[in-house]
C-alpha positions as CSV (number, residue, x, y, z in Angstrom):
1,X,-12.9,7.2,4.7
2,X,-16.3,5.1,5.8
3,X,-17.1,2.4,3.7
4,X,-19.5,3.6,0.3
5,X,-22.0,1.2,-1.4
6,X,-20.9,0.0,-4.7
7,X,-23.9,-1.1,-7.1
8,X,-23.7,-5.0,-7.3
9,X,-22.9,-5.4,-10.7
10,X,-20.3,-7.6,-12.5
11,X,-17.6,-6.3,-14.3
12,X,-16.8,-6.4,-17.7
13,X,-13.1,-6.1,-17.4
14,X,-10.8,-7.1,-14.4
15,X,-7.0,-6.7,-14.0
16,X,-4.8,-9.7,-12.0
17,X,-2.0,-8.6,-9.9
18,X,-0.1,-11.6,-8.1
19,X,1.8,-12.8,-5.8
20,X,6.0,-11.7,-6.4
21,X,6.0,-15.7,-6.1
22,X,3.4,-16.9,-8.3
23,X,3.9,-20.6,-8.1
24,X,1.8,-20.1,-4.8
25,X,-1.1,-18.8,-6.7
26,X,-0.7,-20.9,-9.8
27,X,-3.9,-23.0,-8.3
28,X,-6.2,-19.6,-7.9
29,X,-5.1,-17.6,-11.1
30,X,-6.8,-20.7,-12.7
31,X,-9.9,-20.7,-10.4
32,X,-10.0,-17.1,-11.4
33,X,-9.5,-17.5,-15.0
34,X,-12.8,-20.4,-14.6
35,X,-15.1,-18.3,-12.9
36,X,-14.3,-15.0,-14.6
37,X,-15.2,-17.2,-18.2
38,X,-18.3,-18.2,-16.2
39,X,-19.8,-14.8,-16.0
40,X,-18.5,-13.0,-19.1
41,X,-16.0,-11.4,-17.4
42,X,-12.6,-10.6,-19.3
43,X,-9.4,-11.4,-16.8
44,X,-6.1,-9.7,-17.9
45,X,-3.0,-10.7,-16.3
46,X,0.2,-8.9,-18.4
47,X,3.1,-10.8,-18.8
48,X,5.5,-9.7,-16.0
49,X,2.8,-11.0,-13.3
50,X,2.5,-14.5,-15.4
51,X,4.0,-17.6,-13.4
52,X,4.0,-20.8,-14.6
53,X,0.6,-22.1,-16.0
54,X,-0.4,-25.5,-16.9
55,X,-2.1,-24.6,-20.1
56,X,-4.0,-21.9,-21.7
57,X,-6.5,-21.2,-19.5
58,X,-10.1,-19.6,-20.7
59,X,-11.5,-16.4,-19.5
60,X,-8.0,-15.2,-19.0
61,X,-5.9,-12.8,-20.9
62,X,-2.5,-12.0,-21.5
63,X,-1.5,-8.5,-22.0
64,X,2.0,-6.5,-22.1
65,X,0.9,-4.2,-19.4
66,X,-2.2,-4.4,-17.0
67,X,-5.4,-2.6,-18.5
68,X,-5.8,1.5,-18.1
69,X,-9.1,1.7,-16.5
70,X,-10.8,-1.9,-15.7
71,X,-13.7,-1.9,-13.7
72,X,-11.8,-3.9,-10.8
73,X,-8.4,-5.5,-10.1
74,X,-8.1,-8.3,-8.1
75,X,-5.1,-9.3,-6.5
76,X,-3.6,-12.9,-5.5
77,X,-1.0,-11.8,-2.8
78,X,-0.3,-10.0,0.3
79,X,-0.4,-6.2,1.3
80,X,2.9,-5.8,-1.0
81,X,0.9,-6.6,-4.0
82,X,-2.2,-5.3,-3.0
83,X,-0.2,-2.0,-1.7
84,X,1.2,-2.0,-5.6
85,X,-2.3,-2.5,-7.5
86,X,-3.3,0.4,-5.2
87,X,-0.4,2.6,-6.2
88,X,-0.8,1.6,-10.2
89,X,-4.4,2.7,-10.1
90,X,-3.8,5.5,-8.0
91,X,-6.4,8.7,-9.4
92,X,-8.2,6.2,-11.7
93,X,-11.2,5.1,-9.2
94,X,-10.3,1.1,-9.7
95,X,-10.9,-0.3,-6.6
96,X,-8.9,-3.2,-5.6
97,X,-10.3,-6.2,-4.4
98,X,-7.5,-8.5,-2.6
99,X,-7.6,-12.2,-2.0
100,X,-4.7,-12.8,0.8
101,X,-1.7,-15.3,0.0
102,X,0.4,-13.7,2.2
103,X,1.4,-13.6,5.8
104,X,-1.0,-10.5,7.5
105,X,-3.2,-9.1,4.7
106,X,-4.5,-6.1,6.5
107,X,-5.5,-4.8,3.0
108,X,-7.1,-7.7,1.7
109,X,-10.8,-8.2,1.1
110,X,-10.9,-12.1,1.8
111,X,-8.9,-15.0,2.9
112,X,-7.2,-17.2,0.3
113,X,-9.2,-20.2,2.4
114,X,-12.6,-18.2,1.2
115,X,-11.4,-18.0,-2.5
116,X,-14.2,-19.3,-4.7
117,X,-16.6,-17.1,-2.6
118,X,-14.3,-13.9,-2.7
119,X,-13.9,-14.6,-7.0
120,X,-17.9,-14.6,-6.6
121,X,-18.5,-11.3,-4.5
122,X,-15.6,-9.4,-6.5
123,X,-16.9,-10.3,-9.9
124,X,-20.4,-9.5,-9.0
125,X,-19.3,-6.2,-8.2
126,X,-20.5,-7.2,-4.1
127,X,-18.7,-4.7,-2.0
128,X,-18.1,-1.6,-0.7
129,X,-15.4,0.8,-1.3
130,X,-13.2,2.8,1.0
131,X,-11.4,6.0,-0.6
132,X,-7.5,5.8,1.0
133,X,-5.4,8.9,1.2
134,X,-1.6,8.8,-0.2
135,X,1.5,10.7,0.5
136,X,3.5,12.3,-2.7
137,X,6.9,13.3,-3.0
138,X,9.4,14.7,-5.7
139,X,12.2,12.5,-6.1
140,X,14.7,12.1,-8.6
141,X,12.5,14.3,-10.8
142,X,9.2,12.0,-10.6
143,X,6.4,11.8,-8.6
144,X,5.8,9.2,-6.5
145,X,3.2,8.1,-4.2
146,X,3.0,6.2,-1.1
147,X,-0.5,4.6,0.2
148,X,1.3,3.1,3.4
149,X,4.2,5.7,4.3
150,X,7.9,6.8,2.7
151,X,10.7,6.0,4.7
152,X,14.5,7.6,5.2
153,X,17.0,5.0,6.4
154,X,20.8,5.3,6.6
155,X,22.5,3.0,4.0
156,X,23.5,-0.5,5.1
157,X,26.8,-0.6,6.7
158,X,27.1,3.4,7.3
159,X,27.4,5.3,10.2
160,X,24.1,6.8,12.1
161,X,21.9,8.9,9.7
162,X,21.3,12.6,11.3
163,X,17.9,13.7,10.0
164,X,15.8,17.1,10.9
165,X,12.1,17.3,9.9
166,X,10.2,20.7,9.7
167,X,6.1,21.5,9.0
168,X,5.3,24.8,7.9
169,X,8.4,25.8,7.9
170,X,9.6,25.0,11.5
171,X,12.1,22.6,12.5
172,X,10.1,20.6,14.8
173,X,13.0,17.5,15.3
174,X,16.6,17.2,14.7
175,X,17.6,13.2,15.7
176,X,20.8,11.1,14.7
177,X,19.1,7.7,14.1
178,X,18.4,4.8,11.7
179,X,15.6,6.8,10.3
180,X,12.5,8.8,9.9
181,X,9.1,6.9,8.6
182,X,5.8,9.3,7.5
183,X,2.5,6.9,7.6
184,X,-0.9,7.0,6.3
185,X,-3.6,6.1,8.6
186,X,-3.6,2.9,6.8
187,X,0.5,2.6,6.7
188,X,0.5,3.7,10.6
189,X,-0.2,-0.1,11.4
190,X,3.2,-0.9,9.5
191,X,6.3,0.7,10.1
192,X,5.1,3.2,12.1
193,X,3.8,0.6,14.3
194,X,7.3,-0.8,14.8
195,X,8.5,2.1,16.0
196,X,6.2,2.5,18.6
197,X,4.4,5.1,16.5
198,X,0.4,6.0,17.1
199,X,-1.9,3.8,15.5
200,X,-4.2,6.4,13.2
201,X,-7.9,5.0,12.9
202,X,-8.9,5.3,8.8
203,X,-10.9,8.2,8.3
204,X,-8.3,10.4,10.3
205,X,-6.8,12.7,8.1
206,X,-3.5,13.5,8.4
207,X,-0.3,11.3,8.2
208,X,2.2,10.2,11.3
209,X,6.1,11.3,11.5
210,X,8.4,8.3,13.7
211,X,11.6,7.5,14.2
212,X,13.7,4.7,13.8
213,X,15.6,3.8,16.3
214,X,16.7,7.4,17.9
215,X,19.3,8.2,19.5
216,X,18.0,9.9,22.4
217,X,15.4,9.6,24.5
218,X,13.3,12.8,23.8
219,X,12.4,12.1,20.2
220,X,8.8,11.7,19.8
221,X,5.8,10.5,17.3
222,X,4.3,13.7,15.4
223,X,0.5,13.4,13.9
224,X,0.5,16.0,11.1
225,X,-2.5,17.8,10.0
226,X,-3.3,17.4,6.1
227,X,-2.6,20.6,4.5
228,X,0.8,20.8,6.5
229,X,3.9,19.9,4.4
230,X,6.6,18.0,5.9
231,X,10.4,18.5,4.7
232,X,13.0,16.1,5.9
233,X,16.9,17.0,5.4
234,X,19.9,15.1,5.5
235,X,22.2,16.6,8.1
236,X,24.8,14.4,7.8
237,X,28.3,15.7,6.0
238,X,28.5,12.7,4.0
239,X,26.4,9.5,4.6
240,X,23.5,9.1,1.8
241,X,19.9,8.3,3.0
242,X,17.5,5.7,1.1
243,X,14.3,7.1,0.4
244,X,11.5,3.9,0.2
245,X,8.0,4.1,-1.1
246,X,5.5,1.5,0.7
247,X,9.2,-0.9,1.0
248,X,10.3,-0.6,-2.1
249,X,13.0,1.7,-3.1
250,X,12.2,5.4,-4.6
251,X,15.8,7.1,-4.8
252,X,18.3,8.9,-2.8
253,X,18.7,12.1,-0.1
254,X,22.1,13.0,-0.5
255,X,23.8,15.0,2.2
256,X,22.3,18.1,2.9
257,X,19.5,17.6,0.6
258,X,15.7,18.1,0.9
259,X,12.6,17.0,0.1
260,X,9.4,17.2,0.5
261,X,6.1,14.5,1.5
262,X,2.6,15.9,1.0
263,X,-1.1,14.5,1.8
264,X,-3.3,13.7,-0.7
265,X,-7.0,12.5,-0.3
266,X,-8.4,9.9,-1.9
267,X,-5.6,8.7,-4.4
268,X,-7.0,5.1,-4.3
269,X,-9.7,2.9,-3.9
270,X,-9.8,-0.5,-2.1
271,X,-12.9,-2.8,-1.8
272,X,-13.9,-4.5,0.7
273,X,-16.9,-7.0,2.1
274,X,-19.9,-5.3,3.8
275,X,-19.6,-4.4,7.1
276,X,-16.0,-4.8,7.5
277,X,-14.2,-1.8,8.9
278,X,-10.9,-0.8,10.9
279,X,-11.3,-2.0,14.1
280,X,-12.9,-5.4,13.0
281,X,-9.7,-5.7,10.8
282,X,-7.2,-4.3,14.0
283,X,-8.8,-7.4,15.8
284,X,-8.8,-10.0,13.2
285,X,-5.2,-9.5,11.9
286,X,-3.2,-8.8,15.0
287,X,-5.1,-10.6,17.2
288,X,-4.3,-13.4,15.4
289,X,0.0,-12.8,15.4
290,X,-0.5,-12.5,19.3
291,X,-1.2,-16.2,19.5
């Protein structure tokens, strides 16, 4: 998962994901709009992402969904939107360059304060790439795919959740809790985190299996290798169990049900500036909520 060179070349054809409050990036979409008309470059923003705007503004354009195959998507928000850009353009190659308006931005490429020089390097095609891994399920008769981790948690206002978890067709935990989480390296910072989970360096493949909150003292964080399957059941008699993809909500594991969460390598791309990495990130983000 180590950083690869991308040519520095500007792009013909960018998508805008924003912020799921846009009136806080009213000011850049316009600043992006400006400097994507000053290179050439064609910004398209579809209609569900559009806040309010001032005007019409050139070098930007409206579309009813984002573009198939740009050659970059930029994204105004925190690791929720920049987590969802990932997941749209998940197989394509895109990579997605993210300019943070949100609280940690572990994802994101620059710093909203560093804005008019982020719009420069992203259009200029000035960054490398890093190739993240994803986790897929079945559910509800769809795929879906997690770049930060799928989570099982009890219902709101129901009793305990009882949840067992096998790989390669052993039972390796059986736990009445709030919970089970499996991360990505890249989602083991998250949730994960929280539940006092092991932090997986990107570039380790596998994915991390945690619980939350268990009820017992012997349940423990599981690293899984890559080509192992995990299947998590619902034990309980009667109690349903959310299923959640990267926070947002992905269907249902009714009692005694299955399913199944598989690793898969390089589903998405994101960018970032030269010489950042992991650790450099680990130090700059956290570092900064322990003040």
């Amino acid at each position: 998962m180590s950083g690869a060179p991308r040519d520095s070349r500007r792009s013909g054809q960018v998508a805008l994901f924003t912020h799921e409050e846009p009136r806080n990036t009213t000011e850049a979409i316009a600043a992006a709009a400006a400097a994507a008309d000053a290179v050439g470059c064609e910004l398209v923003l579809a209609h569900g992402e559009l806040g309010p705007l001032p005007a019409e503004l050139p070098g930007l354009t409206l579309a009813d969904a984002p573009p198939e195959r740009p050659d970059l998507c930029l994204t105004l928000g925190g690791d929720g939107t920049i987590l969802r850009a990932l997941r749209h353009y998940t197989g394509t190659g895109v990579p997605v360059f993210g300019i943070n308006y949100g609280t940690v931005g572990f994802l994101a490429s620059v710093e909203a304060s560093e804005l008019e020089s982020g719009l420069e390097r992203a259009f200029a095609g000035e960054f490398e790439t890093v190739s993240l891994p994803g986790l897929e399920l079945e559910t509800e008769g769809r795929t879906a795919v997690a770049v930060n981790d799928v989570s099982f948690t009890r219902s709101a206002h129901e009793r305990v959740a009882e949840l067992s978890y096998s790989v390669s067709g052993q039972e390796v935990g059986r736990v009445r809790c709030d919970g089970l989480v499996a991360a990505t390296p890249v989602g083991s910072t998250g949730y994960n985190l929280a539940n006092n989970g092991p932090v997986l360096a990107w570039g380790v493949e596998g994915f991390v299996v945690s619980f939350i909150a268990p009820h017992t003292l012997t349940a423990r964080a599981l690293v899984v290798a890559p080509h192992d399957v995990l299947h998590v059941i619902n034990e309980g008699d009667r109690n349903i169990v959310e299923i959640g993809v990267d926070g947002t909500s992905a269907g249902r594991l009714g009692p005694g049900e299955e399913i199944s969460v598989r690793f898969r390598d390089g589903l998405s791309v994101l960018a970032q500036l030269e010489g950042e990495n992991f650790y450099r990130r680990m130090r700059e983000k956290f570092g900064k909520l322990a003040h």
